[in-house]
N, C-alpha and C positions, 0 to 999 in steps of 0.2 A: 320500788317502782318497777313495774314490770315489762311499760311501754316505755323506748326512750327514743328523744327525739334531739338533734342537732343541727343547727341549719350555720352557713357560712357563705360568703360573699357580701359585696358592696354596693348602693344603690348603681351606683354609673362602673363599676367592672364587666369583668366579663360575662361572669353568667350568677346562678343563686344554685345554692345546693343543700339537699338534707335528706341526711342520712337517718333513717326509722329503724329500730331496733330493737324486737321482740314480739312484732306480726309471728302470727302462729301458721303454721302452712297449713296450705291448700285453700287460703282466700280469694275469692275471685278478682279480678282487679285490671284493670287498661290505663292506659295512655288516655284515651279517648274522655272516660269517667273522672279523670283528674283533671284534663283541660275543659270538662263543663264550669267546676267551680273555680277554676282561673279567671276562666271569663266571665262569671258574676260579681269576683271580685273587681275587676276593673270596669264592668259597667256603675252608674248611676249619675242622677244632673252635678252636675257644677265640680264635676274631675277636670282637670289641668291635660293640658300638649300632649304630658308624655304618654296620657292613655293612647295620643291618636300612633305614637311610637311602636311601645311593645306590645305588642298578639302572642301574647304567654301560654306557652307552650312547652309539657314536660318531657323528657324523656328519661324512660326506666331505665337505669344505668346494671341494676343487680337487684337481687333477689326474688326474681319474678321468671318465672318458665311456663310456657305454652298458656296465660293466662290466670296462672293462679301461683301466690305466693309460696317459695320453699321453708321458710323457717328461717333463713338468714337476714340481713339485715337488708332493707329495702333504699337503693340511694337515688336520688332522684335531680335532674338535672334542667333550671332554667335560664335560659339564654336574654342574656339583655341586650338587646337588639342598639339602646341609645349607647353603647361603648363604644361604638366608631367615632362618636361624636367627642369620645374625653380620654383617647388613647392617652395623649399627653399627658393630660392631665391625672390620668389613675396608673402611669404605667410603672409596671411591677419593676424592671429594672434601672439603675439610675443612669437616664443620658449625660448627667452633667449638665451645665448651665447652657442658658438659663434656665429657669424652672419658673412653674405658674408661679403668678404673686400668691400669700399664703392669705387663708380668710381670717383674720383679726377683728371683723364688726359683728359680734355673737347676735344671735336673734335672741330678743326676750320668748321665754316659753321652752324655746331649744334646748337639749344637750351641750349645742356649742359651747359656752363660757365653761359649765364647770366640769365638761368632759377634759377641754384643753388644758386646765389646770390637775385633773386628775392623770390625763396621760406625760404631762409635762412636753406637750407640746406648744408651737406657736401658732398652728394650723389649725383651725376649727374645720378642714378638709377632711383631715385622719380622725375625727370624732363623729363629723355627721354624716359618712359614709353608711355607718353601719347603723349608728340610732334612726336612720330615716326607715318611713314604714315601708320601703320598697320589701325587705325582707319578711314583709309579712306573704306576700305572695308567696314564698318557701312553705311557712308556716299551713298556708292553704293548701298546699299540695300536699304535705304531709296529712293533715287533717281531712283528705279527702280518704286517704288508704284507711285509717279510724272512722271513719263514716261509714265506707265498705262494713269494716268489722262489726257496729254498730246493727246495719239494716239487717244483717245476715241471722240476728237475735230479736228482731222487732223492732228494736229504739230508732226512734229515726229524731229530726232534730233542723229547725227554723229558725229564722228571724223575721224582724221588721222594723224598717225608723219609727219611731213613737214620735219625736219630735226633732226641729231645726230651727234652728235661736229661738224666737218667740213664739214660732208656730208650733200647735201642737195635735195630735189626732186623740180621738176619743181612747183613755187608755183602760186597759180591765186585766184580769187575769185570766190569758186565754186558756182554756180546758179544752179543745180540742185541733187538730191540724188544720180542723175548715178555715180557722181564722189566720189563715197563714195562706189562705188560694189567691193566686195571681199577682202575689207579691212582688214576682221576677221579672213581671209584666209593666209594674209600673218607674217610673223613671226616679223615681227615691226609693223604691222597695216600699213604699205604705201602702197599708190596707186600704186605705179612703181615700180613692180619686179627690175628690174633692178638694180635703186637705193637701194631698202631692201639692195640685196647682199653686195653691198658696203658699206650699212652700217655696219651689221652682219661683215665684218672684221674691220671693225674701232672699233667696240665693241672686235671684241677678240684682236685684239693691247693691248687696251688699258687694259684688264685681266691680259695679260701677264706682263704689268707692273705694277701689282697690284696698276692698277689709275681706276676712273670712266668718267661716259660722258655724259652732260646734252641734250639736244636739244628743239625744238620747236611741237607743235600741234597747228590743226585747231578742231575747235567744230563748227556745225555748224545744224542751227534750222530752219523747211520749216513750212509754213502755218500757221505761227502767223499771225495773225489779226492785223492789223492798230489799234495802242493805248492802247497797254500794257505800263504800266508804266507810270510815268504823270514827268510834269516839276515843277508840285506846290510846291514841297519842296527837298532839295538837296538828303534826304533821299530815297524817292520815284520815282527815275530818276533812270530808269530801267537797263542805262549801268553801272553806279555807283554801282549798288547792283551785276550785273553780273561781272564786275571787281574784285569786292569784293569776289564775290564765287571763283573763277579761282586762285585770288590770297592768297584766304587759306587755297589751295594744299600743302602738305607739299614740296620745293624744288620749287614753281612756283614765279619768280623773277621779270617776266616780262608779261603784258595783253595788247590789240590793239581788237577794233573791225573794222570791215573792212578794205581801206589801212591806218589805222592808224600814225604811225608815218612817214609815205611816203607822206602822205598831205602835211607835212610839209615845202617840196621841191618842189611843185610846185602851180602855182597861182590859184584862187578862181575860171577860168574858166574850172578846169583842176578838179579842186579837187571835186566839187558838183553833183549831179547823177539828169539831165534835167529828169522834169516831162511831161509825151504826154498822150495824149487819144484817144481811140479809141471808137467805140463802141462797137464793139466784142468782144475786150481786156477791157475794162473801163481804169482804170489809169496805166501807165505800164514806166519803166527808163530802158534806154539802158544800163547803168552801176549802179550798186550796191557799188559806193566805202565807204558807209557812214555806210556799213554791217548792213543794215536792221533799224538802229535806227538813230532817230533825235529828240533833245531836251528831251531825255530820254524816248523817246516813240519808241515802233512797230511803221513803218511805211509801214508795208504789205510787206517789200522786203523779202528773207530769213537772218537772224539774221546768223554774219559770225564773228565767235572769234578767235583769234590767240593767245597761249598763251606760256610763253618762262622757261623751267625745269634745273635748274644749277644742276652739277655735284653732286653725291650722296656724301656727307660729310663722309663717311665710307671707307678708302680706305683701300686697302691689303699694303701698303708702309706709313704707318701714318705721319701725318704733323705734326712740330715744337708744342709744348704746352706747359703748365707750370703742374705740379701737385700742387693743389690747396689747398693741404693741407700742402708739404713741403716747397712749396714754390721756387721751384727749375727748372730748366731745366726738359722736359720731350718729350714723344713721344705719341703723342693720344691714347687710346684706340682703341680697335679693338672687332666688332663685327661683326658679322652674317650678309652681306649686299647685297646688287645687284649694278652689274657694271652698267647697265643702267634699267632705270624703266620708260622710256617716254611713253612707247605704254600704261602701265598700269596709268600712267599718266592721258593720253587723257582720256579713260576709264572713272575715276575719275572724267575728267573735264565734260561729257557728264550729268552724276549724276547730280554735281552741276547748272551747266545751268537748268536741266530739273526742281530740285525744287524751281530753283529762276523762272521762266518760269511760272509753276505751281503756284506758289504765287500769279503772278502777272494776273495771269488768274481769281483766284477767291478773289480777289478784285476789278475785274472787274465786274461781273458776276455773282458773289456770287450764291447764294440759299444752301440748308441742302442736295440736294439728285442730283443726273449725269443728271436725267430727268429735273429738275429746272435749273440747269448748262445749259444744253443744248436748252431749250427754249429762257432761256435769250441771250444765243449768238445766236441762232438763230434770233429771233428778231433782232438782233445790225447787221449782217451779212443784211439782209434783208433791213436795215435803209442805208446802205451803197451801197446794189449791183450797183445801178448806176456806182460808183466810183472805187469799190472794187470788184474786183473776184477772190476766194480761186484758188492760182495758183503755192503754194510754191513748187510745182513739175513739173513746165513746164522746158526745157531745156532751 
């Protein structure tokens, strides 16, 4: 692994941190470019209170001088604004008694139940601090400095809701970034005004019955290079690791890259994406259904994820539970939550693609500094053009 990434803190502590480790120097890089994608995180319809709370917001703690990265390890620093509100409650030193009462009515869907048995706690407090998606924000910030490194090579990298509970938009295999314009623009992140609206009232439905509502996004990656990622060990098989990122979104149940589980219905003439050449194109596929990757490798197409968000486990009408302490019939706890969180979701899901992405880029490629990065893919890019021309933005 060449990029490594750590994040730490607690939904209601004091602040989120994470530390990046293996940025190459001389990346360009702000404060300013990382609180863009903060704030798309916390935009979209039917988020909860705490959005109207925190105004997330980073500060570069190290490895960043006069605007461009040195080589050392990059740590980054977010402030949770609601920790005035649960000193008591989160506080690091012990005042002695009393103490908050402990949470014993696990939410079905949640970590609580068999985090508190895994830590051998009695507090479902000390488990859902940290499994909650607050700490994806971290995640985002990291994933923006991987974005940097990303654009600075051509790859650049999208999303969009596809769907929320029942409603759905027209779905396809987008091939170029148009189908990605105005997305930020609208109040679920979907391409189809139209669709948004109908979702926006399936979201307040489901408010009013103090329920929630999962749905689907697409993430989606232009101008990757032919052979990121390798098939040499099960590890290092590039879908495998992007699977892996997408599916350690808090709430994310289900991954497919290209048409994924629709291959499965129809036959091997149908399902594989024919290779032709041209000269003026070099190697080019009428259809992308393999979403960019084969045998764990870029294969130069744009890289096309689809990833599937169950219903937020926090509801305003609690599900069936036991309290864990009495032993008894019970009714979930209830906290501070958001009816649907898919658009900030996606968001999320773009971060993690961008630094699994980023990883696999400078394992390729390697060198200490943007200028060595870039010779060497140049070179590799130049060893290819015959076959290969950077096109992850043609329609």
């Amino acid at each position: 692994m060449a990029l490594r990434l750590m994040t730490a803190g607690e939904s209601h502590g004091p602040a989120l941190v994470a530390v990046v480790d293996g940025l190459l120097a001389g990346l360009p890089v702000s404060e300013a470019y990382i609180n863009g994608d903060l704030a798309r995180r916390q935009l979209g319809y039917g988020r909860g209170a705490r959005m109207q709370i925190e105004k997330d917001a980073v500060r570069i703690l190290s490895g960043v001088r006069f605007g461009r990265t040195m080589g050392s390890p990059v740590s980054l620093y977010i402030e949770n604004r609601d920790w005035e509100n649960w000193r008591e409650i989160m506080a690091v030193e012990d005042a002695g008694e009393p103490r908050p009462e402990p949470e014993t009515r696990p939410r079905p869907g949640h970590g609580d139940f068999a985090g508190t048995l895994k830590f051998s706690t009695g507090d479902a407090r000390d488990v859902l601090e940290r499994a909650s998606a607050r700490e994806t924000a971290a995640r985002v910030a990291a994933g923006a400095l991987a974005r940097r490194l990303l654009e600075e090579v051509g790859i650049t990298i999208f999303s969009r809701v596809l769907s929320i509970g029942r409603v759905s938009a027209q779905s396809d295999n987008a091939a170029s970034e148009s189908r990605f314009e105005g997305v930020d623009e609208d109040p679920l992140r979907c391409a189809d005004g139209e669709v948004s609206k109908t979702m926006m009232e399936e979201i307040d439905r489901a408010a009013q019955d103090g329920d929630t509502l999962g749905g689907t996004f697409q993430v989606a990656a232009f101008g990757a290079p032919p052979g990121l990622g390798s098939p040499s060990q099960f590890d290092r098989r590039l879908d495998a690791r992007l699977f892996g990122a997408l599916a350690s979104i808090p709430g994310v149940k289900g991954v497919e890259i290209g048409k994924g589980f629709a291959i499965t219905g129809v036959r091997g003439s149908e399902a594989h994406d024919e290779i032709h050449y041209e000269k003026s194109r070099g190697v080019f596929r009428p259809t992308n259904r393999a979403g960019g990757l084969e045998a764990g490798m870029t294969n130069g197409e744009p890289v096309l994820l689809r990833a599937a968000m169950k219903p937020i486990p926090t509801l305003g009408h609690p599900l069936a539970t036991i309290d864990s302490e009495r032993l008894e019939p019970a009714r979930a706890f209830k906290e501070r939550a958001d009816v649907c969180a898919v658009p900030a979701a996606a968001v999320v899901g773009e971060a993690v693609v961008a630094l699994v992405l980023a990883d696999a880029l400078l394992e390729k490629f390697g060198g200490d500094s943007m200028a060595e990065l870039s010779r060497n893919l140049e070179g590799y890019l130049e060893e290819i053009e015959e076959l290969w021309k950077p096109r992850g933005r043609r329609s």
